[in-house]
C-alpha positions in Angstrom: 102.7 117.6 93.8 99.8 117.0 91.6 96.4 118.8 90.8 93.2 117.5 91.5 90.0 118.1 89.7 88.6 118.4 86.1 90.4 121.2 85.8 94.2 119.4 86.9 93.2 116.4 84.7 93.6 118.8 81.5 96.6 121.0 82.5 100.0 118.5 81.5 102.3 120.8 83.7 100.0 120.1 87.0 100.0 116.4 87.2 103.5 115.5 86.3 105.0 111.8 87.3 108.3 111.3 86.5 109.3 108.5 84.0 106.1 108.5 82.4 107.1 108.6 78.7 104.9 110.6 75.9 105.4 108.8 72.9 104.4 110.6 70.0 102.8 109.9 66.5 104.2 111.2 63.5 100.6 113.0 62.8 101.8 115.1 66.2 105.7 115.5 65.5 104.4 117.3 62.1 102.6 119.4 64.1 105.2 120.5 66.3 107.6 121.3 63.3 105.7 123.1 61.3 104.2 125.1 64.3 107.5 126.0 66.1 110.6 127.9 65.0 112.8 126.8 67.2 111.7 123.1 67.0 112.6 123.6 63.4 116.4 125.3 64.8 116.6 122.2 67.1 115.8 119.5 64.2 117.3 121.4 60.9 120.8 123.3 62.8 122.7 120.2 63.0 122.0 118.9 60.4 123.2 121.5 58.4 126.1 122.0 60.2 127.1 118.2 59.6 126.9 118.8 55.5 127.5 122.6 55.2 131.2 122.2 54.7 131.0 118.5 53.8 134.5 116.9 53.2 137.0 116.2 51.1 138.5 112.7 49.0 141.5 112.3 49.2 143.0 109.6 47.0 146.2 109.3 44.6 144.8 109.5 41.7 143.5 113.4 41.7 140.7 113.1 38.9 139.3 110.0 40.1 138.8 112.1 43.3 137.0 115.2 41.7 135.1 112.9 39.4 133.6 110.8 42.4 132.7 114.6 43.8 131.7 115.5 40.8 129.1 112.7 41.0 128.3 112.8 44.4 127.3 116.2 43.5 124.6 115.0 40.5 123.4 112.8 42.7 122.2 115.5 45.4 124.3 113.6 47.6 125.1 116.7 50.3 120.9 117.6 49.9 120.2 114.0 50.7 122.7 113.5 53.7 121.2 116.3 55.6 117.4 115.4 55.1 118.5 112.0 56.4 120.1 113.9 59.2 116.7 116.1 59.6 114.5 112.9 59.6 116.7 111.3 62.2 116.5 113.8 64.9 113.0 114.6 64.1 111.1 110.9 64.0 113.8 108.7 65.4 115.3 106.8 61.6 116.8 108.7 59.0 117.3 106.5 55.0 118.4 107.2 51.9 117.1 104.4 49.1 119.8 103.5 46.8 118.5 103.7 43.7 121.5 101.3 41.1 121.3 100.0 38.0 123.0 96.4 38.1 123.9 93.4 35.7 120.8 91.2 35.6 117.5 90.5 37.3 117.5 91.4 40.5 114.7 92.3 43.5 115.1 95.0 46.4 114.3 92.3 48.7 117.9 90.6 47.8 121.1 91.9 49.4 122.8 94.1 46.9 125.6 92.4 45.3 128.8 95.0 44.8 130.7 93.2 42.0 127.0 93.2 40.0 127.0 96.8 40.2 126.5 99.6 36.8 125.9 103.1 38.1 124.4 104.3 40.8 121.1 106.3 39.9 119.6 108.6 42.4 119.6 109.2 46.3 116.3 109.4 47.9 116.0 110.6 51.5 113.1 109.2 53.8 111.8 109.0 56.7 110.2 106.2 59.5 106.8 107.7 58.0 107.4 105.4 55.2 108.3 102.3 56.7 105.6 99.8 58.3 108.0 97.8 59.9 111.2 96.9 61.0 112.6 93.3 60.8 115.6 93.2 63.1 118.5 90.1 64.3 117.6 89.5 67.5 119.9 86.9 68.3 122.1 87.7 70.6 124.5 85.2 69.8 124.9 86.4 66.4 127.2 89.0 65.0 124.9 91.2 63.4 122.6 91.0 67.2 120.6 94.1 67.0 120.7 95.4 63.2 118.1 95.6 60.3 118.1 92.7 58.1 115.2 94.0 55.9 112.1 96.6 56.0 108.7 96.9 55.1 108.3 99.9 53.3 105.2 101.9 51.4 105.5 102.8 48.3 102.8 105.0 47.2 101.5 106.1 43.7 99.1 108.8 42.6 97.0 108.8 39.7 95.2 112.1 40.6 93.1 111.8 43.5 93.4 108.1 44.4 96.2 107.3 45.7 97.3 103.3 45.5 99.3 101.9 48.6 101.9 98.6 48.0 104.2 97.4 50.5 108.0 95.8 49.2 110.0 93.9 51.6 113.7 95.9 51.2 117.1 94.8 52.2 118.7 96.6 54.8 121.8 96.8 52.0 119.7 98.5 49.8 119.4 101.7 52.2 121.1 104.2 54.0 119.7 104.2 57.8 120.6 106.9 60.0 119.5 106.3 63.9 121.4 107.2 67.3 118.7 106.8 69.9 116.8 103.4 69.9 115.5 101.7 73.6 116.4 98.1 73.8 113.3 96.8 73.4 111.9 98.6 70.4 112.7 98.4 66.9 111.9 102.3 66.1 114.4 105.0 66.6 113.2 107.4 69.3 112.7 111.3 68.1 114.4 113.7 70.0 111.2 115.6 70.4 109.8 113.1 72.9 112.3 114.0 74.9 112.3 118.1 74.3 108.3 117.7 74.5 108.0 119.3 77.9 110.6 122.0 77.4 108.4 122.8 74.7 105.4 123.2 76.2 107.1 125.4 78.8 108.2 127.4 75.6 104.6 127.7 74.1 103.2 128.7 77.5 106.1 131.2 78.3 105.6 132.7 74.3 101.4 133.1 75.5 102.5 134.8 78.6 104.8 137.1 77.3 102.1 137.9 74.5 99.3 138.8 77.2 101.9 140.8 79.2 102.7 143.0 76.4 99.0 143.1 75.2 98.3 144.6 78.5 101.2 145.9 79.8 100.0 149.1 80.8 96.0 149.7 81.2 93.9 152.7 82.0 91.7 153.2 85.3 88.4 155.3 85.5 87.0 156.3 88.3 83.4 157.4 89.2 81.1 157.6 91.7 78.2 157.4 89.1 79.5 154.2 87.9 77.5 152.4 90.7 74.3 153.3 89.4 74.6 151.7 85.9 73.2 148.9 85.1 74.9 145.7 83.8 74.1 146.9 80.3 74.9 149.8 80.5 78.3 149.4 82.3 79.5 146.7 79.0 78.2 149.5 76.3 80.7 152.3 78.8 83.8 149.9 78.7 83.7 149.4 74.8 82.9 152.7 74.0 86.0 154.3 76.5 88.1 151.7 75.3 87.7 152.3 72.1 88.3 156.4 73.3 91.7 155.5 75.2 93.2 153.8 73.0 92.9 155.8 69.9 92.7 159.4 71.5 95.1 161.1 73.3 92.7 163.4 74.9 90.1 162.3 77.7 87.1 164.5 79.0 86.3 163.3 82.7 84.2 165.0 85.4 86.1 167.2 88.2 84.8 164.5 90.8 86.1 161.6 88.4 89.7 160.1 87.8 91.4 158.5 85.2 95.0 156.3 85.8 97.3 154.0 84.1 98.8 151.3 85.7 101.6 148.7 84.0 101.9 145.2 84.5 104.8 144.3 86.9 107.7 142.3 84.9 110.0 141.7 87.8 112.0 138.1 87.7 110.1 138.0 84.5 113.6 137.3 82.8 114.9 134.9 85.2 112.1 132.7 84.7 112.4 132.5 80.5 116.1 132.2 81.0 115.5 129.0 83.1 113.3 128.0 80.4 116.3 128.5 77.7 118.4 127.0 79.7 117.0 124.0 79.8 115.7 123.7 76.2 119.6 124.5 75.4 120.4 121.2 77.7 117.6 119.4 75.9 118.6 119.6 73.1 122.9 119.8 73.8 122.7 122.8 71.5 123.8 126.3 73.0 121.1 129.3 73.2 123.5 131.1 70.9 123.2 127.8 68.1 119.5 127.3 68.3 118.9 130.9 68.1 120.5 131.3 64.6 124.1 132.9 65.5 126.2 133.0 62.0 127.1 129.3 61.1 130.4 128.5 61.7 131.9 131.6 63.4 133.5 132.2 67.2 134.0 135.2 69.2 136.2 134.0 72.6 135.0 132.2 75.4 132.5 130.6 73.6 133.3 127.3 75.5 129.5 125.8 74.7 129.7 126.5 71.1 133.0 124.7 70.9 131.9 122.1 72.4 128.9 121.7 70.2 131.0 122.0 67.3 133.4 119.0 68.7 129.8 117.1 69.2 129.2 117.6 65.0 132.5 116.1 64.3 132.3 113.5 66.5 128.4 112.9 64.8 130.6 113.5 61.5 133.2 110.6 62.3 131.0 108.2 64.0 127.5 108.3 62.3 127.8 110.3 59.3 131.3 109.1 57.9 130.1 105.1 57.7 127.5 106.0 55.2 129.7 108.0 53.4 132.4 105.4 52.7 129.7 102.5 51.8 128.5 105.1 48.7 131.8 105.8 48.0 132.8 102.1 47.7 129.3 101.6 45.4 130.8 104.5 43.7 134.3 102.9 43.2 132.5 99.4 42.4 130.2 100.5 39.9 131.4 99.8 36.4 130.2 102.5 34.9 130.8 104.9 37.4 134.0 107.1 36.7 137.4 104.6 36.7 135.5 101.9 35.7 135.0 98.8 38.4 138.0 99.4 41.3 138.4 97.5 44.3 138.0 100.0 46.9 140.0 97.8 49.5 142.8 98.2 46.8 143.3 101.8 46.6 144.2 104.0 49.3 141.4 106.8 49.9 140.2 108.8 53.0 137.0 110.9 53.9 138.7 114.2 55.6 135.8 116.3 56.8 136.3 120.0 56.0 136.6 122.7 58.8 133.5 123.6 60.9 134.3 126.6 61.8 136.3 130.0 61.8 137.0 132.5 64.5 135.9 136.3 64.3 138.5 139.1 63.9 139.6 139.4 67.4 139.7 136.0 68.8 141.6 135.5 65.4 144.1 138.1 66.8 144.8 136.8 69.9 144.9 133.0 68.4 147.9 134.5 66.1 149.2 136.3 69.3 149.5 133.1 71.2 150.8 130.8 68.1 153.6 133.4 67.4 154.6 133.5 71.1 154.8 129.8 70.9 156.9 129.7 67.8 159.3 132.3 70.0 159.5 130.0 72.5 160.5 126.7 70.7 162.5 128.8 68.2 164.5 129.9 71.6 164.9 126.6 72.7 165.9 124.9 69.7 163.0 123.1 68.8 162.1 124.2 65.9 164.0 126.4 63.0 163.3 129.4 61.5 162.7 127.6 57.9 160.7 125.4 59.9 158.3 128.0 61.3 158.2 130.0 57.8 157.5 126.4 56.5 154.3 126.2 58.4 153.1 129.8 58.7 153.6 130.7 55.9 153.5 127.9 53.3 151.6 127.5 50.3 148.0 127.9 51.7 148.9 131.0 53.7 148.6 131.9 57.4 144.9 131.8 57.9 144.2 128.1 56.9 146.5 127.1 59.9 143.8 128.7 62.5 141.0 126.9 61.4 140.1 123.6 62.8 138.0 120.8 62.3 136.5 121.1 65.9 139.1 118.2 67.3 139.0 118.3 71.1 142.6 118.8 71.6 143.0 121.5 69.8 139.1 122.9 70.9 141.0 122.8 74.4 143.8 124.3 74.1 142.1 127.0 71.9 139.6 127.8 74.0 141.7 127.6 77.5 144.4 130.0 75.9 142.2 132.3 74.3 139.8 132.4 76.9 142.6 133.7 79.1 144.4 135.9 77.0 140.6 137.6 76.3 140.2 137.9 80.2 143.4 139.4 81.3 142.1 142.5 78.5 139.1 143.1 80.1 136.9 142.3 77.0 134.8 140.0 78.9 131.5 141.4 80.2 
């Protein structure tokens, strides 16, 4: 149904069409992030949850291993993943530049040669701010159909107050790029606060009408016969002066014939209407209340089925999106020459990227998880699947008990988590 009127034409929530996209500039995402808190949960959360723990290398040679963390860590690299991350969800493209030293002459605007490679110098994250435009295959026939072949980026300098603009053409090798949600016909990734826009208005509104209820919650009535004779003057000097009284004195003096009440706001279904809101800010944004409200990172009380399931999301962002990035600086890493072990063919050595646990489970749920596993271990041991040896083996081993109940956020073992701890947390009556 939509408004009419001066007055419908300014109101966004009273002449809504569906499919009518707001696309927004980056002038107005700004504003939105630095004016909202929980825009800033919905962009910065994932992220961090994505690079909190960040992973581990896993190679034959040990040293070469912790010296390729070791530089990964001087170059910021866990800092610069998650701004990339940050930029992504927030304007639509997430890059970090490459900044290498290599043998001869080179230009940014040529594809970065591997075997030419020194050291690799700095990581710089950046967003689509910087980037004028996108120069992308559009043949369909070809096998790179639908990537970046090079950009068009700014680089600005500042010499005080003037600031002088140039524009470099960049190839695509020469950056990072970090995008999930791009339409078909548009070069640009799409920020995921296009989509959230009118959740957030809801927000903003239902934030303002929570403030005026409160601010007026309860109010005072006077009464009086004589009031009808005032004049309009008269009656405005009255109201400031008594509420200035009422609300700093505790004592009113009032005529026998006169009568002074207070009367509070009615808040009924107040709650069912800002949990609708939440609720669908939560499915916005695939994030649970409990995430974008701040709960402690990484930690899970039972029958937390959503923030499981947003956890499996992360990994599956961490092994699809995150992961390819990671190996291509690692391989720069391994090709450099004067990067630690020298120039190494990185199709040559066996390495791996395993990403470190997510998460942990709280006390109880930890209890019942350990409950469950040794029941298991009964049963098997029973049955002669498994030997005693066995068991201590894996229990017990050399990283201890507790490493074995944390996971990674894999869905098989989400599942059968959640389903058996769920249940076992039900049947105690802990649920409520």
């Amino acid at each position: 149904m939509q408004g009419h009127g001066k007055a419908g034409a300014k109101d966004k929530l009273t002449r809504q069409v569906p499919g009518i996209r707001r696309k927004l500039t980056h002038e107005e995402i700004s504003g939105l992030y630095a004016d909202n808190p929980i825009v800033q949960n919905i962009v910065d959360i994932p992220a961090e949850d994505m690079t909190r723990h960040w992973f581990t290398l896993r190679m034959k040679d040990e040293q070469l291993a912790r010296d390729i963390m070791g530089r990964l860590a001087d170059l910021k690299a866990k800092e610069a993943f998650k701004k990339m991350r940050m930029y992504e969800r927030m304007r639509g493209d997430g890059f970090i530049s490459l900044g290498v030293s290599q043998k001869g002459k080179f230009d940014i605007e040529d594809p970065l040669k591997l075997d030419s490679l020194l050291t690799i110098d700095y990581l710089h994250p950046f967003s689509s701010m910087k980037v004028s435009e996108f120069l992308i295959n559009d043949d369909v026939f070809d096998k790179n159909y639908g990537k970046l072949v090079n950009l068009r980026i700014n680089r600005a300098s500042r010499s005080g107050i003037q600031a002088v603009e140039t524009q470099s053409l960049v190839h695509y090798s020469r950056v990072l790029h970090d995008q999930t949600r791009r339409l078909e016909e548009e070069e640009q990734g799409m920020s995921l606060l296009e989509t959230l826009y009118d959740a957030i208005t809801v927000l903003d509104t239902s934030l303002w009408s929570v403030g005026q209820i409160l601010h007026d919650f309860t109010f005072k009535v006077y009464q009086s016969k004589d009031v009808e004779n005032l004049t309009k003057e008269e009656k405005r000097e009255l109201g400031i002066i008594m509420d200035f009284m009422f609300r700093t004195e505790a004592l009113a003096i009032i005529g026998a014939d006169e009568n002074l009440s207070k009367q509070t706001t009615p808040v009924s279904g107040i709650k069912d209407l800002l949990d609708f809101v939440w609720e669908y800010i939560a499915a916005s944004a695939r994030m649970p209340k409990s995430v974008i409200k701040g709960q402690e990172a990484g930690t899970l009380t039972g029958a937390q089925y959503d923030v499981m399931n947003y956890y499996a999301r992360i990994t599956s962002a961490q092994e699809n999106e995150q992961k390819p990035h990671l190996e291509q600086l690692i391989r720069m890493l391994l090709w450099a020459e004067n990067e630690p072990g020298g120039r190494i063919d990185p199709d040559k050595v066996e390495w791996e990227i395993k990403f470190n646990p997510l998460w942990s489970v709280d006390s109880k749920t930890d209890a019942e998880i350990r409950k469950i596993v040794a029941e298991t271990d009964q049963i098997y041991l029973s049955n002669g699947v498994i030997s005693e040896d066995e068991i201590r083996e894996v229990r017990f081993g050399q990283f201890g008990v507790s490493d074995d109940f944390k996971f990674s956020g894999d869905s098989a073992d989400l599942e059968r988590m959640a389903s058996e701890v769920y249940g076992a947390w039900k049947e105690n009556g802990t649920h409520g």
